[in-house]
N, C-alpha and C positions, 0 to 999 in steps of 0.2 A: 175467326171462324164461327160458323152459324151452330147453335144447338137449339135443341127441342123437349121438351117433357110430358108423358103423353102414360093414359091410365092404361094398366092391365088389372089379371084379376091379381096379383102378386104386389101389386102398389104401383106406384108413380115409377118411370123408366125415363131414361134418357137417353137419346144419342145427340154426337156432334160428326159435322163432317167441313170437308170441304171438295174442289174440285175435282182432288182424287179419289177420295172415297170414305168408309166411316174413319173419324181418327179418335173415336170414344164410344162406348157404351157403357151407363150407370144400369146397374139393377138399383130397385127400391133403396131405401135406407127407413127410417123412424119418420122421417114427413115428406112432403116434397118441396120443402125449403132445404133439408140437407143432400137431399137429391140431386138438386142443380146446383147449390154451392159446389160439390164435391166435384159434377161433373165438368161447371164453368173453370175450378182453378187447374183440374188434371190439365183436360183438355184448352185452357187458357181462350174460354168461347165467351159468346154473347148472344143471347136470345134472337133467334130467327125471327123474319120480317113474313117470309114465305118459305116451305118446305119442299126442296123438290120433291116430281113426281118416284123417284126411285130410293128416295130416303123415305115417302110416304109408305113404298110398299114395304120397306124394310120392318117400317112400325108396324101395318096390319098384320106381314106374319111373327113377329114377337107379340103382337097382341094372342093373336091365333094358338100359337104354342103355349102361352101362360093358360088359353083355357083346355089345353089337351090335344089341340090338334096339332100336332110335332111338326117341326118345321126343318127342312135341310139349311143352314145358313150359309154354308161352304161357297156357294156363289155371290155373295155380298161383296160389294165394292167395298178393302180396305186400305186405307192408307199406309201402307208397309214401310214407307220412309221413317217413320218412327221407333221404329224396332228396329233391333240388329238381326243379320242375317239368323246366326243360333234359335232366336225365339222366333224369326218365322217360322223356322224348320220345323219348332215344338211346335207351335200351331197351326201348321197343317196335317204334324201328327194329331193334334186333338181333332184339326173341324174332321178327321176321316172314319172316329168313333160315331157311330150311330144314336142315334136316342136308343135309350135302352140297357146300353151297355157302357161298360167302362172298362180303364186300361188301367196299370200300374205307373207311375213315375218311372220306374225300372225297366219295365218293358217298352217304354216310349223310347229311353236312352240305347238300348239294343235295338228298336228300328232304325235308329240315327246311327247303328254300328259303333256305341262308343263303351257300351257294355255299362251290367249296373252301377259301376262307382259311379256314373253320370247321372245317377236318379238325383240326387241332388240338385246339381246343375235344373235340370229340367222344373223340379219345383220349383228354385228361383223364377225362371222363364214364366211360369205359369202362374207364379204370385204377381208377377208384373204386364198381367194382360189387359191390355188395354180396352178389349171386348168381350167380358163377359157374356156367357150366352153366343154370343154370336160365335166366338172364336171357344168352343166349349170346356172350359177346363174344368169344370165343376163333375165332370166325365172318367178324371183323374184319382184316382187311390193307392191308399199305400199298397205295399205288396202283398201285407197281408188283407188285405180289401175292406182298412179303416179307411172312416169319415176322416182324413187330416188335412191341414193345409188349405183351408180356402179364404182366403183376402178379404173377398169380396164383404159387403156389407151382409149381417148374421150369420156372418162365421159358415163354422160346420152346420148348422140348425138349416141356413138359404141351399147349401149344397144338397143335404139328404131330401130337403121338399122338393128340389128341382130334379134329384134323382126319382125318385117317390112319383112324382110328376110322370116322368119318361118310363114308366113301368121297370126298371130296374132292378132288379134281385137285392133288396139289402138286409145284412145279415146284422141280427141282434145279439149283444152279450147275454 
């Protein structure tokens, strides 16, 4: 499978795809050599020759939303065969949060009807998301609306600027 690495204003970004659709998005890391290490061995890819035309538009609007112009991703072609049905569910509850706003772990698990001891569960799901950004867990907070739980590369620091980013309400100690 083909991948690509490409600048925003937030640093170097990847995605990988193939003829189904995306099966990876990297946010930045520290260079853009751990960028695409990380993103080549998740995604188990290899530097693209040519980018299609619908993985290119995918970049312009992640580029687009890194400098403020919000972007809906929810219609992106992903490759779902790599997730289990459960973590699809949780993210199509996340792509259905807006820029802007956020939901709880807990309150996610009660759209799925499984009530909050599933908040849990749902953080697993969303520590294990294959597309950052695109699939938006960084969207996600505890119940009491802390910064926890984010994977991705700089932690909670990449979650609050990409909240911060989407105009968000975030509240300080």
């Amino acid at each position: 499978m083909p991948h690509a690495l490409f600048p925003t204003r937030f640093g170097t970004c990847g995605l990988a795809w193939n003829d189904t659709g995306l099966t990876g998005f990297q946010l930045p890391e520290e260079t853009e050599v751990l960028t695409e290490q990380h993103l080549a061995a998740r995604a188990r890819t290899q530097p693209a020759v040519e980018i299609p035309d619908w993985v290119q538009d995918v970049i312009s609007r992640v580029q687009r939303h890194f400098e403020g112009i919000m972007q809906d991703f929810s219609g992106v072609r992903l490759d779902w065969s790599r997730v289990s049905d459960f973590q699809q569910a949780v993210y199509l509850h996340a792509q259905a949060i807006r820029p802007g706003y956020k939901n709880s772990y807990g309150e996610i698990a009660k759209l799925m009807a499984l009530g909050n001891e599933a908040a849990r569960a749902v953080g697993v799901a969303l520590a294990t998301n294959p597309w950052p950004l695109i699939v938006p867990c960084h969207r996600v907070v505890s119940a009491s609306d802390k910064m926890t739980g984010f994977s991705a590369p700089g932690g909670v620091r990449t979650k609050t600027r990409l909240l911060a980013l989407e105009g968000a309400e975030l509240l300080s100690e």
